[in-house]
C-alpha positions in Angstrom: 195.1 99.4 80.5 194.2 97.6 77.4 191.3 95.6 78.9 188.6 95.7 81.8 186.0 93.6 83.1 183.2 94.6 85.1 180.9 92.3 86.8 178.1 92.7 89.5 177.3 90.3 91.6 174.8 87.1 90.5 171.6 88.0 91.0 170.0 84.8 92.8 167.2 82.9 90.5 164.7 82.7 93.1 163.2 85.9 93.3 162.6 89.1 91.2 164.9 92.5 91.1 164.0 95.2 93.8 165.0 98.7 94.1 167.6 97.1 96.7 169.6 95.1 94.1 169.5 98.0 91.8 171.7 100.1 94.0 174.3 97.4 92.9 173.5 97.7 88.8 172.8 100.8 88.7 176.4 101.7 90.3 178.1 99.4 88.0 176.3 101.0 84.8 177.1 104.0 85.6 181.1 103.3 86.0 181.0 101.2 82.7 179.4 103.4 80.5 181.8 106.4 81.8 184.7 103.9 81.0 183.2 103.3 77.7 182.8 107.6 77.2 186.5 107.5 77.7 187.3 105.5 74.7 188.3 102.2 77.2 187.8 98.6 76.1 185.5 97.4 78.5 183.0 94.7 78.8 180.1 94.4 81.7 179.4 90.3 82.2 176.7 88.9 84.4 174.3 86.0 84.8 171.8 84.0 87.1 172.6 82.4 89.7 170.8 79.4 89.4 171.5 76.5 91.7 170.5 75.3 95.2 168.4 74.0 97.7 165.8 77.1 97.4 165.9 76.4 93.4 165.1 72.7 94.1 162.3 73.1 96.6 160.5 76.3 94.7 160.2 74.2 91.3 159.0 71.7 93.3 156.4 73.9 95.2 155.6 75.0 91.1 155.6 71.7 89.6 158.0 72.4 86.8 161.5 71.4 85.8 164.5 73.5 87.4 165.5 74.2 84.4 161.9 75.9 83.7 162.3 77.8 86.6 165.6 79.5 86.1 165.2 80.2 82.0 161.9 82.0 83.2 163.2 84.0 86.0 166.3 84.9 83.5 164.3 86.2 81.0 162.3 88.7 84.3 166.0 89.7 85.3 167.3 90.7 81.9 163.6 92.8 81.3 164.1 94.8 84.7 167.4 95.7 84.0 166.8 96.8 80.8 163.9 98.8 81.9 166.3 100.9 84.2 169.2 101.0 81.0 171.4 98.9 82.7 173.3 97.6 79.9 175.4 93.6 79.9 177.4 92.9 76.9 176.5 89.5 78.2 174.3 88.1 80.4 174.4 84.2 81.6 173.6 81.8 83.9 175.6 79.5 86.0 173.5 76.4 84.9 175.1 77.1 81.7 177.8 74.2 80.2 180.8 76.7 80.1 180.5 77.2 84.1 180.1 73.5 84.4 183.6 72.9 82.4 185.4 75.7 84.1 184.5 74.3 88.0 186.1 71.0 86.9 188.8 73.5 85.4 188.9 75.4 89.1 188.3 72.2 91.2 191.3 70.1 89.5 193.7 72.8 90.2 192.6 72.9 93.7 192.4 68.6 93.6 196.1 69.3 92.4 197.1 72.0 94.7 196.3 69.2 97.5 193.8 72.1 99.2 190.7 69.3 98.9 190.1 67.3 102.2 186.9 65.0 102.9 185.4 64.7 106.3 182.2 63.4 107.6 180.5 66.6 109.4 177.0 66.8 111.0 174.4 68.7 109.1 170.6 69.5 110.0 167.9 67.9 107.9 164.5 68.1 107.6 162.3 65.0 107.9 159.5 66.8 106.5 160.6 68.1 103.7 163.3 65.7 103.0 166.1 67.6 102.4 169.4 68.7 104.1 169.5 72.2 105.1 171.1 75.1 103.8 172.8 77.5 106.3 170.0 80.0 105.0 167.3 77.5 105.8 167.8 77.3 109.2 166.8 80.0 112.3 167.7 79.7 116.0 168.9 81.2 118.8 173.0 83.0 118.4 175.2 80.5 120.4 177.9 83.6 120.9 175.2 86.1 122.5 171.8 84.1 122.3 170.4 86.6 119.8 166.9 84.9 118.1 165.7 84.6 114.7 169.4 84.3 113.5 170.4 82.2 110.2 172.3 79.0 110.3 175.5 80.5 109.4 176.1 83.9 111.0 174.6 86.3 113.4 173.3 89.7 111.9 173.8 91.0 115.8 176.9 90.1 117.2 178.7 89.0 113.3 179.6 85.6 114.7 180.4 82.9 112.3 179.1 79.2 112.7 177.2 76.3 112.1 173.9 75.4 111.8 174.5 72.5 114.1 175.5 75.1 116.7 172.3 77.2 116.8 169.7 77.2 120.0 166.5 75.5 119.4 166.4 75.6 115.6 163.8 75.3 113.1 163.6 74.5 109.5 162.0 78.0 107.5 161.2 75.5 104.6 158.6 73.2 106.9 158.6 74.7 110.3 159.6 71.5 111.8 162.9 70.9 113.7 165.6 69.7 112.1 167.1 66.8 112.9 171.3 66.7 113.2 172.3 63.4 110.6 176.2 63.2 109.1 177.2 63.0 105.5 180.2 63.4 103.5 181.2 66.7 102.1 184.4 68.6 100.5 186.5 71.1 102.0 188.9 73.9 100.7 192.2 74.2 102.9 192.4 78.0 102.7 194.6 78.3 105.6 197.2 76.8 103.2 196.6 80.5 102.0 196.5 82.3 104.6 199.9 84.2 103.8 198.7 85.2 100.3 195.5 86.3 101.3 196.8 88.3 104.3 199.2 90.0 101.7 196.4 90.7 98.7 193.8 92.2 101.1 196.4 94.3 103.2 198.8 95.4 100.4 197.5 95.3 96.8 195.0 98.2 97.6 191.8 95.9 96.3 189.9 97.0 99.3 188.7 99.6 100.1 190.7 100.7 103.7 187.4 100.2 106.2 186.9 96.6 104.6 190.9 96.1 104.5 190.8 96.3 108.1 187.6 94.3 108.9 189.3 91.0 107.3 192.6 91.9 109.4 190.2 92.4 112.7 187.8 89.5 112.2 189.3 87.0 110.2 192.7 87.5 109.3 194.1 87.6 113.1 193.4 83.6 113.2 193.5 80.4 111.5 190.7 80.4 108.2 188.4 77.7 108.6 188.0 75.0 105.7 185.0 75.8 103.7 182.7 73.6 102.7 181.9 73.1 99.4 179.7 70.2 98.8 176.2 69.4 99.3 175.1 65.6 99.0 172.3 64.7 96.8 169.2 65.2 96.6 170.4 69.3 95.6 170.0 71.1 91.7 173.5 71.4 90.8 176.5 70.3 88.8 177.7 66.8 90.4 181.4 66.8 91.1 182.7 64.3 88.8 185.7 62.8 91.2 182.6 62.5 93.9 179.6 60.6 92.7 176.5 62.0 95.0 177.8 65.0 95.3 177.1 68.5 94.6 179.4 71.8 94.0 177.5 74.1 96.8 176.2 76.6 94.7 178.4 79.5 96.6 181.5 77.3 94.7 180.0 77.4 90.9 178.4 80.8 91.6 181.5 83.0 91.2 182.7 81.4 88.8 179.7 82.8 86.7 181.7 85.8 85.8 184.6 83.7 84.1 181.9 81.5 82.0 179.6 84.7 81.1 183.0 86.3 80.2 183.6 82.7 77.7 180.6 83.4 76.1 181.1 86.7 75.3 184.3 85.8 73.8 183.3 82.8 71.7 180.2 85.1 70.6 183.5 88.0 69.3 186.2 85.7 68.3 188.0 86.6 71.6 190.1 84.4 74.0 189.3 83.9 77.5 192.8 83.7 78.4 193.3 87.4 77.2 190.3 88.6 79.8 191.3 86.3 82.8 195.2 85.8 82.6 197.0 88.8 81.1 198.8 91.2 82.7 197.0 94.0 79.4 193.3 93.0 81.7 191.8 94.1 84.9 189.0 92.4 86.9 187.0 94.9 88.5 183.5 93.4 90.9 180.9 95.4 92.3 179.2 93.6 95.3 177.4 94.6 98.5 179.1 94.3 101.9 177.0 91.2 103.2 178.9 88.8 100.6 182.4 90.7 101.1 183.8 87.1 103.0 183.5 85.3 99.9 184.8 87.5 97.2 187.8 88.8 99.6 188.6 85.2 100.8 187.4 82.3 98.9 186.8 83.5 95.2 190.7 85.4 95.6 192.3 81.8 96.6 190.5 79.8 93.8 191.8 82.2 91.5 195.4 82.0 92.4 195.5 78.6 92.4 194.0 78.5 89.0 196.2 80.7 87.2 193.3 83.6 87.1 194.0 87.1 87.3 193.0 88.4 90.5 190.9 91.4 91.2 192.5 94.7 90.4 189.2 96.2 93.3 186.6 94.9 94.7 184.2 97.7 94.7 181.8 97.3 97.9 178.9 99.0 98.5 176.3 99.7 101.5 172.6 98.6 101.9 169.6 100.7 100.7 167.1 101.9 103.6 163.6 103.3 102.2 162.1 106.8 104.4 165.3 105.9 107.0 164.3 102.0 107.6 164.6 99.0 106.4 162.5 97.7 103.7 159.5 96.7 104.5 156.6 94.6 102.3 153.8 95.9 105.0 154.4 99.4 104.3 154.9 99.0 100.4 158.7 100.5 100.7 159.9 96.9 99.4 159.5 98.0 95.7 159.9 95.3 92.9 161.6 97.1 89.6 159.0 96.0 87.3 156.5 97.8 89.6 158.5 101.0 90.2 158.8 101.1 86.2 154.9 100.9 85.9 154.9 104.5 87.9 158.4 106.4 87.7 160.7 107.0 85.1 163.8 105.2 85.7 166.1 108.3 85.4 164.7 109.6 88.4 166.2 106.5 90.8 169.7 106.2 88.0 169.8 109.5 89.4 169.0 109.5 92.7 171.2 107.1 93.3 174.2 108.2 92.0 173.9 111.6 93.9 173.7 109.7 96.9 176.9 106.9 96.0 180.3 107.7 97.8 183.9 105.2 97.0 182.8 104.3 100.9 180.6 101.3 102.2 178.0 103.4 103.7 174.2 102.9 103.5 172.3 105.1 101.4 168.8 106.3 102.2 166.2 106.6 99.5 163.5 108.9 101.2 160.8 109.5 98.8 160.6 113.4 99.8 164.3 114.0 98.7 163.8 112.0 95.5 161.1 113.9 94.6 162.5 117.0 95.4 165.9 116.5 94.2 164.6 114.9 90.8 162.5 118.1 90.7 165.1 121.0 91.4 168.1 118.7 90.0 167.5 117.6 86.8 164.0 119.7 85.7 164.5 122.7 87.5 168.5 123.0 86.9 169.6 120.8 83.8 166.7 120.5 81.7 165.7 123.9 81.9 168.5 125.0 80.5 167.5 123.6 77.2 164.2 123.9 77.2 164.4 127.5 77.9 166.8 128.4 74.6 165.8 125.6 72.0 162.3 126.5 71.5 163.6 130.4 69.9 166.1 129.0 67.8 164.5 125.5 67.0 164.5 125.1 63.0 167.7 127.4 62.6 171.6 126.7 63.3 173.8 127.6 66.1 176.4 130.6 66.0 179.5 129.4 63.6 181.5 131.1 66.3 181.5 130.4 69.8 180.5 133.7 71.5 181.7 135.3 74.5 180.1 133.6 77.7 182.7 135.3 80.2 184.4 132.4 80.8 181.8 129.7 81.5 182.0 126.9 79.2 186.0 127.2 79.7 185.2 126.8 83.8 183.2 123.8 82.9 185.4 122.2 80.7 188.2 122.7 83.0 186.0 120.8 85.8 186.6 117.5 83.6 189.4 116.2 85.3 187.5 116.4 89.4 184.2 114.6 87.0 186.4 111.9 85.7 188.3 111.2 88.9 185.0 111.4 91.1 183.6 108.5 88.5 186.5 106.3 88.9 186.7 106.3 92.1 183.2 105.7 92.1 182.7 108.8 94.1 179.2 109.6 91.8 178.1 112.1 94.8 181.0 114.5 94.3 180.7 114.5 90.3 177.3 115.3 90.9 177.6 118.3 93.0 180.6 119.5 90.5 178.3 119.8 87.6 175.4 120.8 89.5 177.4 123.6 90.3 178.1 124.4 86.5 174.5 124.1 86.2 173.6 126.9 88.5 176.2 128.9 86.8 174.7 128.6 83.2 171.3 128.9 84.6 172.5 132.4 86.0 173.3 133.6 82.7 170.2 132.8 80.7 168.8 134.0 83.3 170.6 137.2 82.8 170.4 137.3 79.2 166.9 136.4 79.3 166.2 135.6 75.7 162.8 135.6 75.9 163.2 139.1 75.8 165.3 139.3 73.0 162.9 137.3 70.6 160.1 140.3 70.2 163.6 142.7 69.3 164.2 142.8 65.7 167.4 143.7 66.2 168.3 141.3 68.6 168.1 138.3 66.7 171.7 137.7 66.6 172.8 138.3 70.1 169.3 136.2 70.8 171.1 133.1 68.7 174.5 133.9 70.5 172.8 133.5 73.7 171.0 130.2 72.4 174.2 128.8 71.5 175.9 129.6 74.5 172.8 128.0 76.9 172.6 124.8 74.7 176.7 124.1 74.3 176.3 124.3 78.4 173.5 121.9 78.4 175.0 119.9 76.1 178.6 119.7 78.0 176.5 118.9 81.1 174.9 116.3 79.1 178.3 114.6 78.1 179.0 114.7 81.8 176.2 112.9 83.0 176.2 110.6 79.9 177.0 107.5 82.2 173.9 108.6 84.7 171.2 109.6 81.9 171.9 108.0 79.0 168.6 108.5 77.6 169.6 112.3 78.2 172.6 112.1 76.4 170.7 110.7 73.5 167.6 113.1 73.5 170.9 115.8 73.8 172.1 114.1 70.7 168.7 114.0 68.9 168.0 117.7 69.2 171.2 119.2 68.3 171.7 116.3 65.3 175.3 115.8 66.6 174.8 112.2 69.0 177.1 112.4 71.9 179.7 109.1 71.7 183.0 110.6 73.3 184.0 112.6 76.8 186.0 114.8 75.2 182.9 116.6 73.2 182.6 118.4 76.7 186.0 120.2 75.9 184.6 122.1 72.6 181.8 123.6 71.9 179.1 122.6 68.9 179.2 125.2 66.3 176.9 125.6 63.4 174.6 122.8 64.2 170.7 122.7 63.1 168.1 122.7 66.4 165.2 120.3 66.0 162.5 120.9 67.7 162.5 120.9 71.6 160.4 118.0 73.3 160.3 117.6 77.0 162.9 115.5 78.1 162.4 114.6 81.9 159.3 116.2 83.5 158.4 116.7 87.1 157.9 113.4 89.7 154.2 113.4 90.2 153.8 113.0 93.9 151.0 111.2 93.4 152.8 108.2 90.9 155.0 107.8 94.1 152.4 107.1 96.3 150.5 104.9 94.7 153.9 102.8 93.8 153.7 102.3 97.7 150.3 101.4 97.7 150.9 98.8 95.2 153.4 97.5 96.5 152.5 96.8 100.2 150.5 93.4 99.1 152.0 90.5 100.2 154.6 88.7 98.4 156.2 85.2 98.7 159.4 85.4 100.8 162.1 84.9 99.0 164.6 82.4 100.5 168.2 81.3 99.2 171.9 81.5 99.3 173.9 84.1 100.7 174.5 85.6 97.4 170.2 86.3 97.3 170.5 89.0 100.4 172.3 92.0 98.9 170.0 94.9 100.2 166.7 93.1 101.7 168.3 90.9 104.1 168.5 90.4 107.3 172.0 91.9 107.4 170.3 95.6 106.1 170.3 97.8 109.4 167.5 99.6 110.1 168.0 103.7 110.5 165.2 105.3 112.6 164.9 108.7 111.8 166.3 111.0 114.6 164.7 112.5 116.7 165.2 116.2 118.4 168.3 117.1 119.6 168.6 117.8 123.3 171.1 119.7 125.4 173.9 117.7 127.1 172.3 118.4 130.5 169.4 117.0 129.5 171.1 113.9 128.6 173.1 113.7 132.0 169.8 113.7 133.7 169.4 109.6 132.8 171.3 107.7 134.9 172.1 104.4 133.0 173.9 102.0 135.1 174.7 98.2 134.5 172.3 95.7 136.0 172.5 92.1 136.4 169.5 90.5 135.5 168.5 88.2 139.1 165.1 87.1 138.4 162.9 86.7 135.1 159.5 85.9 134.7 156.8 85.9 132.3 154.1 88.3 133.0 150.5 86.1 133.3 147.9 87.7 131.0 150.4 89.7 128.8 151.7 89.3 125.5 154.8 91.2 125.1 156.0 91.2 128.5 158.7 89.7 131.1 159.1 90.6 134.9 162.8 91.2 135.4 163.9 91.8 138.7 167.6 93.6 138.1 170.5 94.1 140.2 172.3 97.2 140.2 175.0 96.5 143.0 175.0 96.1 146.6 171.3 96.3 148.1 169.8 98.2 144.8 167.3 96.0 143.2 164.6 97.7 140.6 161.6 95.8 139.0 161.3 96.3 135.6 158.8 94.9 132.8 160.2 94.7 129.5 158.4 94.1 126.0 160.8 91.1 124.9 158.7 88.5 125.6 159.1 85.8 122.4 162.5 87.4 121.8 164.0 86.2 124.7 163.3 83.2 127.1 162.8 84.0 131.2 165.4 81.4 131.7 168.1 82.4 129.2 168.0 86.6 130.9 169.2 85.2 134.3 172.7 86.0 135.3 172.8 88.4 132.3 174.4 92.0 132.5 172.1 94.2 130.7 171.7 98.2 130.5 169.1 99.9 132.8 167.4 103.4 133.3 167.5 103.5 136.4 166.4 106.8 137.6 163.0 106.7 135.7 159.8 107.8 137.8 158.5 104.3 138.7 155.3 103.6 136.4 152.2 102.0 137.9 151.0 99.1 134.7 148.1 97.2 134.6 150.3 94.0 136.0 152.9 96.1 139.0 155.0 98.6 139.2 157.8 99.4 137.0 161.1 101.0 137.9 163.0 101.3 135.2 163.5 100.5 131.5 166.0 98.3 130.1 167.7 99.5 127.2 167.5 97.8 123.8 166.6 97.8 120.0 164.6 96.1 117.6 161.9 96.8 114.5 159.6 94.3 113.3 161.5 91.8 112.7 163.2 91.1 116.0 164.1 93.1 119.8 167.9 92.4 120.9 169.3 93.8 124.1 172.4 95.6 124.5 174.7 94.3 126.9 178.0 95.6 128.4 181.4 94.6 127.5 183.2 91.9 130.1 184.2 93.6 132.8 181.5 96.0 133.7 179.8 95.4 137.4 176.6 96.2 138.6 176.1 99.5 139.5 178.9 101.0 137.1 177.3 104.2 135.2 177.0 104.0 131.7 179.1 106.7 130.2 
């Protein structure tokens, strides 16, 4: 392939980088710079993403220009990045004029196309601030399975899709007051008109990844698409649509196409054309996103592409959430961690690194438990990689290597052989499995110095010669471990570079050894994680910190969407287990409990003449009156509890953190009474 473009997804203006986002660009580093070892032509883009209510509403809370805003959070982004060596070959915003040309470029093919409609639709808006209401303004009660605290667009509980309008009992997060339901104006995109193509590209043109393949089919695909809205009236900071005085492109529209205009810069800035990146069959599109925004690069951003004439996506590389110490992150316990403060503490190979051992070609969430990092940083890269160098440079620093390779039965030959699994793992984006491959050469050169032990060798006159042979051998290992994790550590590679004198540019310097080159002097490359760095990185970092509030495209990691992973507890026998006897209860009375907090007084049905009282903690999560008539799931042979305010019977099974309890309740079709399974 003659060309490829990378992008990431547009981090949102209205808030600073976290160790979230950076599971995203680090991932996309990683498989750039291993394109660029190969000897591809490719090019990383990204920008801000700029516009919005939450843009509009923060500069106002700051009393400065938008504009202000954005160039200054811009300018935060593109230092945390570089802090952690993620490297753009051009970064942009969507403010910028060559995303407003190419929307009207996008929105008259769509004009032409005939996929633009107009309706009149009702939308909240808040009197007190004066404002309509973005979907990610609003929180209510689930109108699918009355789940609270959900956004105005979908619920993180059940995955329903809807409207503000449709939400229980909601309330502005910008004022606190309740919105009131007014009509305006706005623009639609027809992509049923699509549906064919869109059923085809995500089922057939291999994209997607399989497990996302078949969400579309299961959740989305299996019915008609619903228009999407793409307009906001005025007042909103945004590019006006010119064909639609007062109104704006919704920035989820303009945001996307962010990775065209970045890409137009880079191209006017190297005498390139845009058509040659975006509309040639010699290019590939690659985007790296998380799953919460996978509806609108799989769906929307595919059909306006096709109707514009853009090449399509040749994968859509998704990714899972990021949990901290198994849960989700949290500013009270100092586990949400800005960049800018983890790089006051930690050296940022430690997390490229971490990460990348943990990253699979799947969409599963990855963990970051501060234990592992430190122990894996510690036995990984010191105790395995590094030491490998550090223990043969310093007795041969000053003098050259062998001129001919000696024997080192067979190991650099292994190693070099273990290219090809490397290079696949990395495109796949399988960095887990290229990091346990050259671990494993690690452990194999280590067990040779080790052998050799050439700190035995140097008080032996006349072992100076095999003591240089064994150098050469221990540091040609090192350094073809280097070239392997090149895309990882590139700060590694380069220290590799610097002591040897020979600056590693090219994947295939793994498949030969160095030969004759001068040592430099060794100086410590990566040292230990102080224990102690990491904990006070917590510590400064559970202070509170303005909640950061915006479109979709602002919730990669941290959003309500992440899901929480308790740690496990002991395992228990399967007879254990069978002695709960969960049954399905319907919930006949509900009460709140006088004097208590937390707590509701449900009386529960399990079938016939079986009644239990039960008192539940859900009190604020769920009203009395909204329980009744409910199916829910009960413990129902529990030792009945004498409390403060009755007698329980039972418990009633459900989950929840800090941020909300929900119930679990039954498919349709279970009866009181049934077991639970």
């Amino acid at each position: 392939m003659e060309r490829i473009l990378v992008t990431s997804a547009l981090p949102y203006a209205n808030g600073h980088i976290h160790l979230g986002h950076l599971v995203e660009y680090i991932q996309t580093d990683i498989w750039v710079r291993y394109q660029k070892l190969r000897g591809r032509r490719c090019i990383y883009v990204c920008a801000d993403d700029t516009h919005g209510t939450a843009i509009m509403i923060r500069a106002q809370q700051e009393a400065v220009r938008e504009e202000e805003l954005i160039a200054r959070m811009k300018q935060a982004h593109q230092r945390d990045f570089a802090g952690f060596q993620i490297q753009f070959d051009n970064y942009g915003s969507t403010n910028d004029p060559e995303n407003r040309a190419l929307c009207i470029e996008i929105w008259s093919a769509l004009r032409r196309a005939g996929l633009v409609s107009q309706k009149e639709i009702s939308q909240l808006y808040d009197p007190v601030a004066k404002t309509f209401l973005a979907d990610r303004f609003v929180k209510g009660t689930c109108p699918r399975c009355q789940a609270p605290n959900q956004y105005g667009d979908s619920c993180d509980r059940c995955g329903a899709h809807y409207s503000p309008t449709d939400l229980i009992d909601p309330i502005s997060t910008i004022s606190g007051a309740r919105p009131e339901v007014r009509s305006a104006q706005h623009l639609f995109i027809t992509i049923e008109k699509l549906h064919g193509f869109l059923d085809d590209w995500t089922q057939n043109s291999g994209a997607l990844q399989p497990e996302i393949a078949n969400y579309l089919k299961g959740h989305f695909l299996n019915e008609p698409l619903r228009d999407w809205d793409v307009s906001r009236p005025a007042p909103y900071f945004g590019f006006e649509i010119p064909d639609s005085p007062g109104n704006y492109w919704y920035v989820w529209f303009d945001a996307p196409i962010g990775y065209i205009s970045s890409t137009k810069q880079w191209c006017d800035r190297h005498g390139q054309r845009l058509d040659d990146w975006w509309r040639s069959e010699q290019s590939e599109i690659h985007h790296f996103i998380g799953k919460d925004i996978t509806y609108f690069h799989t769906l929307f951003w595919p059909a306006m592409l096709k109707v514009a004439g853009f090449n399509l996506p040749k994968k859509v590389h998704i990714h899972g959430f990021l949990t901290v110490n198994g849960e989700k992150m949290s500013k009270s316990k100092g586990t949400f961690i800005l960049a800018s403060t983890y790089l006051q503490y930690l050296d940022p190979a430690y997390l490229r690194y971490y990460y990348a051992a943990k990253l699979s070609s799947g969409v599963e969430d990855i963990d970051l438990n501060f234990e592992e990092f430190a122990g894996k940083v510690n036995a990984d890269l010191v105790g395995n990689i590094v030491n490998l160098a550090s223990r043969t440079a310093r007795f041969v620093q000053g003098q050259q290597l062998s001129a001919v390779y000696p024997d080192d039965k067979g190991l650099f030959a292994r190693a070099a052989a273990d290219a090809q699994q490397i290079a696949d793992a990395y495109q796949q984006c399988d960095f887990a499995r290229a990091i346990r491959i050259i671990l494993a050469a690690g452990d194999r050169a280590n067990q040779f110095i080790e052998q050799a032990a050439p700190w035995n060798l140097r008080n032996d006159a006349s072992g100076a010669e095999r003591l240089r042979d064994v150098c050469t051998i221990g540091l040609n290992l090192f350094r073809q471990i280097a070239v392997y994790l090149a895309p990882v550590l590139p700060r590694l590679a380069e220290q590799t570079g610097e002591l040897l004198g020979v600056p590693i540019r090219h994947w295939d310097e793994s498949q030969q050894p160095l030969l004759g080159a001068t040592v430099s002097e060794f100086k410590h490359m990566l040292r230990r994680v102080d224990r102690h760095k990491v904990e006070a990185m917590v510590a400064a970092s559970a202070e509170p910190e303005e909640q950061q509030e915006g479109s979709p495209n602002n919730l990669p990691i941290d959003s309500d969407e992440a899901l929480r992973a308790e740690p496990l507890a002991p395992q228990i026998s399967f007879e254990e287990f069978a002695k709960v006897d969960l049954r399905v209860a319907r919930v006949l009375e509900a009460e709140e409990v006088e004097g208590a907090k937390k707590l509701l007084k449900l009386t529960l049905g399990l079938g016939g003449d079986h009644r239990r009282t039960v008192f539940a903690g859900i009190r604020g999560h769920y009203q009395p009156q909204e329980l009744i008539g409910r199916l829910v799931i009960c413990a129902a042979n529990l030792a009945p509890r004498k409390m403060k305010f009755g007698v329980s019977e039972g418990m009633i099974v459900a989950v929840g953190d800090d941020s909300g309890v929900y119930l679990l309740y039954p498919d349709q079709g279970a009866k009181p009474g049934q077991r639970v399974h």
